[in-house]
N, CA, C and O atoms as a DFTB+ gen file, in Angstrom:
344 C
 N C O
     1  1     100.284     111.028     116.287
     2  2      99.943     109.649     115.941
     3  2      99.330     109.609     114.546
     4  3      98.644     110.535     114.113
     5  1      99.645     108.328     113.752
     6  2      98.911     108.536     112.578
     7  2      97.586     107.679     112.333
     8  3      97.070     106.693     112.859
     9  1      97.381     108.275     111.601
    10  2      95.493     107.904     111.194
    11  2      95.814     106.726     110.465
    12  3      96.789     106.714     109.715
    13  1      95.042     105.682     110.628
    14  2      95.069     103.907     109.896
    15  2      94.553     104.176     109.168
    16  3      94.250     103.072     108.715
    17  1      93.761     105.409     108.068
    18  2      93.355     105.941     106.780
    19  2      94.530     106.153     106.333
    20  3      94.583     105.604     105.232
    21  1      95.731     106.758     106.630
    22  2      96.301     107.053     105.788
    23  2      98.009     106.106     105.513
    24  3      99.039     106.485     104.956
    25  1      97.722     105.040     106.064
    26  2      98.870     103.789     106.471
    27  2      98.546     102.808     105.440
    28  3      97.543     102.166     105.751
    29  1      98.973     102.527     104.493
    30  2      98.527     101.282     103.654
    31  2      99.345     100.196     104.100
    32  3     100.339     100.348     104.810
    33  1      98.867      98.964     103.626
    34  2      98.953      97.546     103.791
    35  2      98.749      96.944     104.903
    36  3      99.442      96.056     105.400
    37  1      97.255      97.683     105.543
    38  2      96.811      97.155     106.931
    39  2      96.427      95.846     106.734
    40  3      96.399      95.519     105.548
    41  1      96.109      94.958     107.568
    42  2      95.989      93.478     107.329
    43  2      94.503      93.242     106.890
    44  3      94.238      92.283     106.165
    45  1      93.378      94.242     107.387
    46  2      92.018      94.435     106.489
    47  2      92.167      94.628     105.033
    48  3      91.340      94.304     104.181
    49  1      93.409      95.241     104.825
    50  2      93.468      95.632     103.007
    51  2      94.214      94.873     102.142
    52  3      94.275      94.894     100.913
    53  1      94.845      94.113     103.066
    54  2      95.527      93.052     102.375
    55  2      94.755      91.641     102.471
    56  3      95.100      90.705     101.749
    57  1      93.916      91.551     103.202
    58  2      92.965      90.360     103.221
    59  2      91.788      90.617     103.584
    60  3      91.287      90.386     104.685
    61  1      91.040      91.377     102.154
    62  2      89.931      92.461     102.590
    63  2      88.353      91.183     102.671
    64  3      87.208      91.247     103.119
    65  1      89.133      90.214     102.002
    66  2      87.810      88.999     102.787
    67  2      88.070      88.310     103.741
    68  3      87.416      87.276     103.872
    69  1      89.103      88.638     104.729
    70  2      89.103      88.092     105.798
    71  2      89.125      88.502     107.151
    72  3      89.811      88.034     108.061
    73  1      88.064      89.692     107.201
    74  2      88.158      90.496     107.680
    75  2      87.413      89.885     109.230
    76  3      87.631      90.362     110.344
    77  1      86.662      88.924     108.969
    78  2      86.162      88.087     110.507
    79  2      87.264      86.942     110.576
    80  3      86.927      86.200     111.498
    81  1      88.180      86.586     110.117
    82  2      88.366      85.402     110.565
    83  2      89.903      86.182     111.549
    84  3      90.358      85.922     112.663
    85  1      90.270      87.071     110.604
    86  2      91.130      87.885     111.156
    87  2      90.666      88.335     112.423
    88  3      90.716      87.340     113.147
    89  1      90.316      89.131     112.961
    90  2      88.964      89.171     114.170
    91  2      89.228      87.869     115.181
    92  3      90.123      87.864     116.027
    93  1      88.647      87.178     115.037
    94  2      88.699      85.726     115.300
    95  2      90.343      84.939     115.770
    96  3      90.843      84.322     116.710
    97  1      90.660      85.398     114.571
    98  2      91.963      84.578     114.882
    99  2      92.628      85.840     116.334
   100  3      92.898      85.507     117.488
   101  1      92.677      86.529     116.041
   102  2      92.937      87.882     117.206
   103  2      92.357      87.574     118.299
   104  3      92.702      88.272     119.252
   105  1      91.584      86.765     118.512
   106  2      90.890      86.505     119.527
   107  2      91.367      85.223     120.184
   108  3      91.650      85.150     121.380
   109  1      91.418      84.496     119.563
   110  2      91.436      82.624     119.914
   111  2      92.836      82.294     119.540
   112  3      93.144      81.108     119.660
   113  1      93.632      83.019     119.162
   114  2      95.057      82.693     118.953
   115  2      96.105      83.784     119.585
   116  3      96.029      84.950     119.196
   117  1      96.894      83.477     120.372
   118  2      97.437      84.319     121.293
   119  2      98.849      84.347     120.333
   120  3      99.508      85.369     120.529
   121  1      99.323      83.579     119.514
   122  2     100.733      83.683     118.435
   123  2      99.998      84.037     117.061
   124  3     100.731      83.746     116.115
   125  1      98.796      84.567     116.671
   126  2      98.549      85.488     115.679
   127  2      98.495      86.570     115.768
   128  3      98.631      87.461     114.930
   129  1      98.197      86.590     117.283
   130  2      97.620      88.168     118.190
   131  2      98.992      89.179     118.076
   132  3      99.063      90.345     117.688
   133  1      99.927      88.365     118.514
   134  2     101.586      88.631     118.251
   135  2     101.720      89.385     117.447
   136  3     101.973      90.587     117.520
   137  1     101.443      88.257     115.983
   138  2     102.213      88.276     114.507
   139  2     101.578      89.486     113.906
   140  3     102.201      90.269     113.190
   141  1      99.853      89.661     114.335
   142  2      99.302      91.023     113.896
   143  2      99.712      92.041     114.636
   144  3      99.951      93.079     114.020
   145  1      99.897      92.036     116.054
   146  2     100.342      93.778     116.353
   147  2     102.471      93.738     115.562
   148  3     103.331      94.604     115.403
   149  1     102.424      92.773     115.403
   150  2     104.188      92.573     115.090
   151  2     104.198      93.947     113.887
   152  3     104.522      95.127     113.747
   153  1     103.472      92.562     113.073
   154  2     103.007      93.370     111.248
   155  2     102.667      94.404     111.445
   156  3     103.161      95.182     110.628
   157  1     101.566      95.210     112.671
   158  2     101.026      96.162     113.082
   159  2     102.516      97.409     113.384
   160  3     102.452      98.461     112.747
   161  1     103.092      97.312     113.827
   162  2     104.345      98.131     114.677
   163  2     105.230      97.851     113.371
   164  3     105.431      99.007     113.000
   165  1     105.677      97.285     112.736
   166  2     106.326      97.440     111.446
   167  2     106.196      98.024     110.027
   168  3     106.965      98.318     109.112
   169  1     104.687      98.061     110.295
   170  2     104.285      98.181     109.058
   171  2     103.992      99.866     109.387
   172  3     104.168     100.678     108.479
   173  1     103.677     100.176     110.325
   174  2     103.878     101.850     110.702
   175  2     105.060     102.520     110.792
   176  3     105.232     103.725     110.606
   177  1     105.942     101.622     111.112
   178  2     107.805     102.169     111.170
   179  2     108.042     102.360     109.646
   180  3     108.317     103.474     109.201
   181  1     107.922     101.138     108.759
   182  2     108.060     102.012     107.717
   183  2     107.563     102.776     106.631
   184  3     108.081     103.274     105.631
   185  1     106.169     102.723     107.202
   186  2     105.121     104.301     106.520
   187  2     105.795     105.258     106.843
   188  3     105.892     106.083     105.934
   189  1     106.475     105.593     108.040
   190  2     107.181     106.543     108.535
   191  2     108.752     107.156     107.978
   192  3     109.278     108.262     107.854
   193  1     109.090     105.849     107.758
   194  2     110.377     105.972     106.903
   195  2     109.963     106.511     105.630
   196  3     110.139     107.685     105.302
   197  1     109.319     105.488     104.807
   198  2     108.487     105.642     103.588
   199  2     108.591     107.546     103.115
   200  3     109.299     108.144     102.304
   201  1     107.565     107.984     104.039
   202  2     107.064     109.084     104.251
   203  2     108.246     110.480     104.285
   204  3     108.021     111.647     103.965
   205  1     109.537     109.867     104.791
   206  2     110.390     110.731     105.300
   207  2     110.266     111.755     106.757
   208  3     110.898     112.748     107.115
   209  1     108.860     110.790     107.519
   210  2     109.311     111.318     109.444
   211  2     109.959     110.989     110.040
   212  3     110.252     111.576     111.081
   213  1     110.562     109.736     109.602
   214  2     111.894     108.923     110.146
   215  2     112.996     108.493     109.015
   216  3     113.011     107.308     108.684
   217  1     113.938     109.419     108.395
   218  2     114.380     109.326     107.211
   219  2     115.573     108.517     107.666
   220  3     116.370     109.044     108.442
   221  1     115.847     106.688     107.042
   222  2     116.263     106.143     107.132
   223  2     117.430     105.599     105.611
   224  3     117.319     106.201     104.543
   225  1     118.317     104.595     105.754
   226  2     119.573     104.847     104.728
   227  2     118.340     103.526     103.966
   228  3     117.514     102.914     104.644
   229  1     118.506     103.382     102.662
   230  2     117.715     102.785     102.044
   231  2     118.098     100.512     102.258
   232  3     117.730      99.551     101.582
   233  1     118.691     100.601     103.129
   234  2     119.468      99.292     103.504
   235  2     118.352      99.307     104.577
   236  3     117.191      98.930     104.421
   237  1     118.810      99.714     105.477
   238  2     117.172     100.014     106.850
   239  2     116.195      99.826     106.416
   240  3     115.468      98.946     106.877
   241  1     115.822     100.623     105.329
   242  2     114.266     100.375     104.653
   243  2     113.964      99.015     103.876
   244  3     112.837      98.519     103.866
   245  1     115.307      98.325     103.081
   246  2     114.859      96.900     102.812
   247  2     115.058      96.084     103.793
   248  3     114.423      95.044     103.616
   249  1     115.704      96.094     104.820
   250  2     115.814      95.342     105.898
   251  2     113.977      95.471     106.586
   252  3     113.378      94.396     106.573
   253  1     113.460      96.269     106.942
   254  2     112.769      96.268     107.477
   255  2     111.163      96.009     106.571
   256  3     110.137      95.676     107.163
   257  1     111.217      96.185     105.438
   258  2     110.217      95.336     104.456
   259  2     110.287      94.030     104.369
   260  3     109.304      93.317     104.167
   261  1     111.433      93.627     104.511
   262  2     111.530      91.727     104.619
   263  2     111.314      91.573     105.701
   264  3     110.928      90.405     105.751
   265  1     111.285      92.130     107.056
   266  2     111.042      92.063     108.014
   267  2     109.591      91.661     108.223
   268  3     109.223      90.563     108.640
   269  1     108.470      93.133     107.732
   270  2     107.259      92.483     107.342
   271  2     107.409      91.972     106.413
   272  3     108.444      91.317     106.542
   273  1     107.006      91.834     105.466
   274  2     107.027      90.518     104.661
   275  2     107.373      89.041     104.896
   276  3     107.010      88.213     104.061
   277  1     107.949      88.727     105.818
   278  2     108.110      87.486     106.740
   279  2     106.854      87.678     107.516
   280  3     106.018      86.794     107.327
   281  1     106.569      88.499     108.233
   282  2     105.468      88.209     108.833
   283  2     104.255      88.189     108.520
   284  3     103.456      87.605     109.253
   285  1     103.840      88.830     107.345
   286  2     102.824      88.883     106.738
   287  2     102.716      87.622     105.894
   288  3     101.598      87.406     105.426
   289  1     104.052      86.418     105.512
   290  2     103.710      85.332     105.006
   291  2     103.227      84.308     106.041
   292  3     102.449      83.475     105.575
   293  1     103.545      84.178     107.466
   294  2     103.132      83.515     108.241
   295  2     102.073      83.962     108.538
   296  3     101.254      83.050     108.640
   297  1     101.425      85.468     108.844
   298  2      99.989      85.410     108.712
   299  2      98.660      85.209     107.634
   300  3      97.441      85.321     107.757
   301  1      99.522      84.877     106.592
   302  2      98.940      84.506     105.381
   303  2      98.232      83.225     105.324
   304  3      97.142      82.913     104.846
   305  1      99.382      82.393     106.100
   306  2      99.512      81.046     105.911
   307  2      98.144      80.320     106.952
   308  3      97.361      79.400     106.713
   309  1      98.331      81.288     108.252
   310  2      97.467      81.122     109.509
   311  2      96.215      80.926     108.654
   312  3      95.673      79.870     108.328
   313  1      95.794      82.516     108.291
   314  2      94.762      82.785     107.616
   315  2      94.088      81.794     106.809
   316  3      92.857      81.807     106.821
   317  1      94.723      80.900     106.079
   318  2      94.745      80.222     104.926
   319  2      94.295      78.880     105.355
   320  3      93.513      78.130     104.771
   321  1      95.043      78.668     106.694
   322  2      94.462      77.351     106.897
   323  2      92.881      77.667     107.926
   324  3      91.871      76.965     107.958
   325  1      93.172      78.998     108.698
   326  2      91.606      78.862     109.147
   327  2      90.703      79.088     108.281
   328  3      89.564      78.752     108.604
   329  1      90.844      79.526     107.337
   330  2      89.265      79.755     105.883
   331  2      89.557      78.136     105.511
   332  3      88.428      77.645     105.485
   333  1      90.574      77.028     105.197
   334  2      90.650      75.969     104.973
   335  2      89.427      75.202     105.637
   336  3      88.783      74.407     104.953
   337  1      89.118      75.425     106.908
   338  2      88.902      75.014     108.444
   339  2      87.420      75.319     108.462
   340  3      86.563      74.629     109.013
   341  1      87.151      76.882     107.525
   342  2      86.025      76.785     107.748
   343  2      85.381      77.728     109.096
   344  3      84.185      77.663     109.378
């Protein structure tokens, strides 16, 4: 298993001031809870690729960055309106 030290673009490091609301939203929102383990399980598939433990054809690997990247804009957006919110 790999260490979340050594995985970049965890959702703490990409929204390193939103680190309670994120929390929060994980809590009180059952379709963010989703979208973060989603981003969570994708974003480790392709550290893995990345890495070469799962050496994939480089079509796989942009397929699966837009993949997150879709999801990381809808959790952006979440994010955005709960700091809006307050």
């Amino acid at each position: 298993m790999l260490d979340n030290r050594n995985t970049p673009n965890e959702l703490d490091e990409m929204f390193p001031g939103a680190k309670a609301i994120i929390h929060g939203l994980k809590l009180s929102d059952s379709h963010f809870a989703k979208l973060a383990d989603r981003y969570h399980e994708l974003n480790r598939e392709i550290h893995r690729m990345e890495t070469n433990i799962e050496p994939v054809s480089d079509e796989t690997m942009e397929n699966e960055r837009k993949k997150r990247l879709q999801v990381l804009d809808e959790i952006s957006e979440i994010i955005a309106k709960a700091s809006a919110q307050g």
